[in-house]
LOTORMAR-178187 format. One record per residue: x, y negated, z of N, C-alpha, C, O in turn; residue in one letter; chain. Coordinates in steps of 0.1 Angstrom, whole numbers. Layout:
     n_x     n_y     n_z    ca_x    ca_y    ca_z     c_x     c_y     c_z     o_x     o_y     o_z   type   mol
       X       Y       Z       X       Y       Z       X       Y       Z       X       Y       Z      A     A
...
***
This chain:
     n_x     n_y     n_z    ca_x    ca_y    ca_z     c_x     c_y     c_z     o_x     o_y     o_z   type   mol
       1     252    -111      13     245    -115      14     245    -130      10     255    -138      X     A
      20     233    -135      22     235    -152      34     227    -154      37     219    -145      X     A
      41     229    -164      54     224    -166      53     215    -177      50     219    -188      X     A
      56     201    -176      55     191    -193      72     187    -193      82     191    -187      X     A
      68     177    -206      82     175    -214      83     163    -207      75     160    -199      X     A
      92     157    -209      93     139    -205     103     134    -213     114     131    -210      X     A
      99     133    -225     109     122    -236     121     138    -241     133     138    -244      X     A
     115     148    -241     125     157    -244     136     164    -239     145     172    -242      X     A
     133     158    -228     151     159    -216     139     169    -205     131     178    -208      X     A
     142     163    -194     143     172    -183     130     176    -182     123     172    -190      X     A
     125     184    -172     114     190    -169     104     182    -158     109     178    -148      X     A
      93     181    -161      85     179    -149      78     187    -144      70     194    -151      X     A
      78     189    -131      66     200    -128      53     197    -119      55     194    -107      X     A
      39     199    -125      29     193    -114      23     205    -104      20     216    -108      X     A
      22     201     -96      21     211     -83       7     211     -79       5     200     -75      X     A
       0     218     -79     -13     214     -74     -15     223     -62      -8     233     -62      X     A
     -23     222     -53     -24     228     -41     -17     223     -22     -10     228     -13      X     A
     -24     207     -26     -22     201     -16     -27     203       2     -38     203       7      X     A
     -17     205       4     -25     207      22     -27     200      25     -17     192      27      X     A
     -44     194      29     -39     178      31     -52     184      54     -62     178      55      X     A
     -49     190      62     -52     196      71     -44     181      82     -32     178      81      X     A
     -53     174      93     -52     160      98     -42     172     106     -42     184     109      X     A
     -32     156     109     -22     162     112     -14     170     116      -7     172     126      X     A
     -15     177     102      -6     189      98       2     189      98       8     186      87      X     A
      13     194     111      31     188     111      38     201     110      44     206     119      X     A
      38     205     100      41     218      99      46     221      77      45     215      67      X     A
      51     232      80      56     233      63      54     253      61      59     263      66      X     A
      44     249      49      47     260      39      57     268      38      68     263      39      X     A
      59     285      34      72     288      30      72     295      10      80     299       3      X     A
      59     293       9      57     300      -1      49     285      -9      45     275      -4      X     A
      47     288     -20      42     277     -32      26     284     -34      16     277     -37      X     A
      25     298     -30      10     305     -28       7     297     -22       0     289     -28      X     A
      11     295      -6       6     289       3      -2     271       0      -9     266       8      X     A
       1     266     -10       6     251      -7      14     244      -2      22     250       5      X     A
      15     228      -4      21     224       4      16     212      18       6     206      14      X     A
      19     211      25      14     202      40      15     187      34      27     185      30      X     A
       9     179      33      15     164      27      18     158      37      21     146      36      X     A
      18     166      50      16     156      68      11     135      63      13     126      71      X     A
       6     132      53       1     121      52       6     109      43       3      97      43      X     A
      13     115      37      23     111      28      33     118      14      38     129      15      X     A
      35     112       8      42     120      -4      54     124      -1      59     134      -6      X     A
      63     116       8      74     122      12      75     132      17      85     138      14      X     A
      68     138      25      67     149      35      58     158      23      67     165      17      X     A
      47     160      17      51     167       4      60     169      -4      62     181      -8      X     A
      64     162      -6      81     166     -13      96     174      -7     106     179     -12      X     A
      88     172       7     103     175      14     101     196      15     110     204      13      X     A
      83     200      20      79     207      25      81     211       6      93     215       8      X     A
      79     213      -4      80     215     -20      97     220     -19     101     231     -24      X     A
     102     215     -16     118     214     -17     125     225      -6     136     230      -6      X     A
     117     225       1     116     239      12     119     250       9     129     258      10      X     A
     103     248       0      92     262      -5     110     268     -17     115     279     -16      X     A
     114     254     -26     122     257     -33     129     266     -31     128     277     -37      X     A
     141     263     -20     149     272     -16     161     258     -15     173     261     -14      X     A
     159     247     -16     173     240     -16     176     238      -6     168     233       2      X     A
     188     242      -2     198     244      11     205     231      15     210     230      26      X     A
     204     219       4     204     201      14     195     198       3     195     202      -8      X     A
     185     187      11     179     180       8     185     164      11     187     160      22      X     A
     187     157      -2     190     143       2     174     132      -1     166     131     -10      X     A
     176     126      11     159     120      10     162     101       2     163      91       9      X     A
     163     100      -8     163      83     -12     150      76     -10     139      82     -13      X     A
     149      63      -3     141      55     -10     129      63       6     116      64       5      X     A
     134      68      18     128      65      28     127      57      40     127      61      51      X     A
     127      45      37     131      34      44     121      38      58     126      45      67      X     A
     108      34      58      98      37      67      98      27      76      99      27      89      X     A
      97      15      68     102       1      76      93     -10      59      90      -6      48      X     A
      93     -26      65      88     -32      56      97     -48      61     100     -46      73      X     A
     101     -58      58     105     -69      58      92     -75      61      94     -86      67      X     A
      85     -73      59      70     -81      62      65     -74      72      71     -68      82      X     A
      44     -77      67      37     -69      79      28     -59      66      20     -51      69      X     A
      31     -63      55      30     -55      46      34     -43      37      39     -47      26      X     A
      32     -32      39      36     -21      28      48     -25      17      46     -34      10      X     A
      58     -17      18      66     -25      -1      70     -13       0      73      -6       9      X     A
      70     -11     -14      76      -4     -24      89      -9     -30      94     -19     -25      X     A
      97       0     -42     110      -3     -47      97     -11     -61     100     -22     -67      X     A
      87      -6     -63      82     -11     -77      69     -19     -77      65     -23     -66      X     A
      62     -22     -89      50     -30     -87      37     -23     -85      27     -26     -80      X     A
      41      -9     -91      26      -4     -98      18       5     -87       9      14     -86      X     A
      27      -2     -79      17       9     -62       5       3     -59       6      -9     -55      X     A
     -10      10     -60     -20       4     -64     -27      -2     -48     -38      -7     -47      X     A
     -20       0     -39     -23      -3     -23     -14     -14     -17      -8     -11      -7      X     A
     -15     -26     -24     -10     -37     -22     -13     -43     -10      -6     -51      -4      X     A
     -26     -38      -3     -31     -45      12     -26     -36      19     -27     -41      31      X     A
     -18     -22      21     -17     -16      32      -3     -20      41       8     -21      36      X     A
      -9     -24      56       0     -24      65       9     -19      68       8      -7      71      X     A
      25     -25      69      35     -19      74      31      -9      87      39      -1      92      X     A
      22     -11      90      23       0     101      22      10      99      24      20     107      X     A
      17      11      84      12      27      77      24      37      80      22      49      82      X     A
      38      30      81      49      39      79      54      42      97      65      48     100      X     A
      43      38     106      47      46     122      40      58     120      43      68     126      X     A
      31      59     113      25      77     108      32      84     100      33      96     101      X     A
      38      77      93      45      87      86      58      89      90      66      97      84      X     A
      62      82     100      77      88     107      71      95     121      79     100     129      X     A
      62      96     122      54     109     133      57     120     128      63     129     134      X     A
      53     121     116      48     134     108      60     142     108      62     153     114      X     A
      71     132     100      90     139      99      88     140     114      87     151     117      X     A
      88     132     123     100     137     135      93     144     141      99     146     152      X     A
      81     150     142      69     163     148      81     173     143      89     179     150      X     A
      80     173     130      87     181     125      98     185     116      98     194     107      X     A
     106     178     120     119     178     114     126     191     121     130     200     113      X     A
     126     193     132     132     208     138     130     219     129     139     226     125      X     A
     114     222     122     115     230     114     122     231      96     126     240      89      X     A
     123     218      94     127     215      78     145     219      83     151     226      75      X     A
     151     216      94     167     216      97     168     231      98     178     236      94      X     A
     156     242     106     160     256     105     162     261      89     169     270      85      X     A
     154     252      82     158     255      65     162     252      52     162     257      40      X     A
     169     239      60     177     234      48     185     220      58     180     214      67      X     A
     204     218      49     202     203      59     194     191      50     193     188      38      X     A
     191     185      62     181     171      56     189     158      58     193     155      69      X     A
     190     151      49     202     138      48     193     127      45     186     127      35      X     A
     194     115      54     183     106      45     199      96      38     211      96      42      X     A
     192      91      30     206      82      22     200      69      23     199      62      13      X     A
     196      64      35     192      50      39     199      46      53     191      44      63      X     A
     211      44      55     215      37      63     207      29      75     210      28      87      X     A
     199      26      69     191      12      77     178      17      85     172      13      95      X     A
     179      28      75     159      35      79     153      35      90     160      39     100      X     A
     142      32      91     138      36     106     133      54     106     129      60     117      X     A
     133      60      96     131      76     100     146      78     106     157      76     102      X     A
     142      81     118     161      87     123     159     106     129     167     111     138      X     A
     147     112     123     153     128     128     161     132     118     165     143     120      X     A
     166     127     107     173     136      99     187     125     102     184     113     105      X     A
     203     131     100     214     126      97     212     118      87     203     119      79      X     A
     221     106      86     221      96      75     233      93      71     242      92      79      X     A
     237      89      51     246      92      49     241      75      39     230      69      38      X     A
     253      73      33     252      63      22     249      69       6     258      74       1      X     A
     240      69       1     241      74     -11     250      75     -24     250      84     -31      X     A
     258      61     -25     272      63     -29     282      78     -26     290      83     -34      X     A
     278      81     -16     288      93      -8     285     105     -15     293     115     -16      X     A
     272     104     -19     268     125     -23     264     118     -37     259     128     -42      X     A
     264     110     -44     254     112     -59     268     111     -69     279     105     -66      X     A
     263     121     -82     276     123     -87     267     120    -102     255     122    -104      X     A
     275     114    -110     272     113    -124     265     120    -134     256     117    -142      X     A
     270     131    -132     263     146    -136     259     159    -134     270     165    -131      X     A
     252     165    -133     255     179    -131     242     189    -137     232     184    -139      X     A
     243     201    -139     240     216    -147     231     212    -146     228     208    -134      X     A
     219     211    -159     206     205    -163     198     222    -158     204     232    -159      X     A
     186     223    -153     182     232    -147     171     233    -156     165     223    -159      X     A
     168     245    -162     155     249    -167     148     258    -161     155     265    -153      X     A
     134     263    -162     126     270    -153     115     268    -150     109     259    -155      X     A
     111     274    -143      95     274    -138      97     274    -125     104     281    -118      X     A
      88     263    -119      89     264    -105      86     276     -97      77     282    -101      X     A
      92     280     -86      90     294     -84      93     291     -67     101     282     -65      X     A
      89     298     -55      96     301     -46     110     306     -49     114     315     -56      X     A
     118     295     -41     138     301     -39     143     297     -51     155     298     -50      X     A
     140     292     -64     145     288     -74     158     277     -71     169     278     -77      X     A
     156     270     -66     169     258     -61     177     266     -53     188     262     -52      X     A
     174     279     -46     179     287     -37     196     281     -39     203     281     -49      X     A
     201     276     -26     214     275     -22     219     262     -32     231     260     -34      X     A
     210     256     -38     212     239     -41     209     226     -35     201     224     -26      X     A
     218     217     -41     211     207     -33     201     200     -41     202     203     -53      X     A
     192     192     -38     182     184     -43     180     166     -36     185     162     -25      X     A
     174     158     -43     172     148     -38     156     145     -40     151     147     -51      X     A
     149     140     -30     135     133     -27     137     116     -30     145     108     -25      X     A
     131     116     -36     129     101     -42     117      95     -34     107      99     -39      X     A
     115      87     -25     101      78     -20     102      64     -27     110      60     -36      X     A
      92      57     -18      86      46     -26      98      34     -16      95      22     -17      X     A
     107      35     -10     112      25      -3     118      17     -13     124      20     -23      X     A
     113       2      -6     121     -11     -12     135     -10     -15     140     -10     -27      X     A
     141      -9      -6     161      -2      -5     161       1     -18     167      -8     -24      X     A
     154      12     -29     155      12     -43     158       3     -54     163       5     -65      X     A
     153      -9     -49     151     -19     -63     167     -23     -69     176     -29     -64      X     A
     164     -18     -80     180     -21     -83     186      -9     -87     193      -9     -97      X     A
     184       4     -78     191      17     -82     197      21     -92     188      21    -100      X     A
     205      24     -96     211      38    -106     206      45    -109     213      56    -106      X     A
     191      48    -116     187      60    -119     195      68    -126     195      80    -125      X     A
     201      62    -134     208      74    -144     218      85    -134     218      97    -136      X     A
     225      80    -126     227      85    -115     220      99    -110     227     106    -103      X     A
     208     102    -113     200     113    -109     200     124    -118     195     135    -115      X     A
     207     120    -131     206     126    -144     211     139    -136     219     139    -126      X     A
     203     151    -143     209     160    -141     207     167    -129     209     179    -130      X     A
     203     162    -119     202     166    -101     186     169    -101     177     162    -106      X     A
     185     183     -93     170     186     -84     168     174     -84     177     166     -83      X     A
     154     167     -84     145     160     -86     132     162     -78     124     171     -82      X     A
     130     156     -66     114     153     -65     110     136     -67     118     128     -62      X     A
      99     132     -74      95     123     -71      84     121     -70      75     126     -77      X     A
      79     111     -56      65     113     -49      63     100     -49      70      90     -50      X     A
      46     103     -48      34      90     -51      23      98     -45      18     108     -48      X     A
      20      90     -36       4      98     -33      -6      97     -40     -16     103     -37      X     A
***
């Protein structure tokens, strides 16, 4: 793990020690351990946010669904322009295999109304994101978020347009495979 700057503001942290074990539906409890990617960056991020210690996880930007028959993103620079919307029936396997275990450890809220992931509760993201809050410094550590909330950021379309600034300030994951 190593910690960089980003424009002087907040922290990024790179995590290395990917579980990448075929269909691994299952999560880490320690950052020793790794993390499970079950096949996707979202489910890394969710199983990271675990390891953290944050007590709700809000998931943005997991639609798991496409308007086409093709893959979309919120952005352009996703370098897998040919992959099939079907990619996202594997990766709503992976969550709902194992969503029972992420809910014994934190609550899990997706903030997509529409989504087709439906093991976790869904809320409107309007409802939980707040303007600001206590800028966090640190080292990534097991239990560090301990009894916070955090938000997972994916690649869903539903994004384009967002409020990032909106995030200012809030636990942060964001995933890209």
């Amino acid at each position: 793990q190593r910690q960089l700057s980003f424009d002087g503001e907040d922290s990024i942290v790179a995590v290395h020690g990917i579980r990448t074990e075929i269909n691994a539906t299952k999560f880490t409890h320690t950052l020793r351990d790794g993390v499970y990617e079950g096949g996707n960056g979202g489910y890394g991020a969710l199983n990271l946010a675990l390891c953290m210690g944050a007590s709700t996880i809000y998931l943005l930007g997991f639609d798991m669904s496409s308007s086409n028959d093709m893959a979309e993103n919120f952005h352009d620079g996703y370098p897998a322009k040919h992959q099939r919307a079907n990619i996202y029936t594997n990766y709503r396997k992976a969550f709902e295999t194992s969503a029972f275990l992420a809910k014994q450890r934190a609550n899990v809220v997706n903030l997509n109304p529409k989504s087709m992931l439906s093991c976790f509760p869904k809320a409107a993201a309007h409802s939980v994101l707040r303007n600001s809050a206590a800028h966090v410094d640190g080292i990534l550590r097991d239990g560090a978020w301990k009894g916070q909330r955090c938000f997972i950021v994916g690649g869903g379309a539903s994004l384009r347009g967002f409020d990032w600034s909106r995030l200012r300030g809030e636990l942060t994951i964001g995933v890209n495979r």
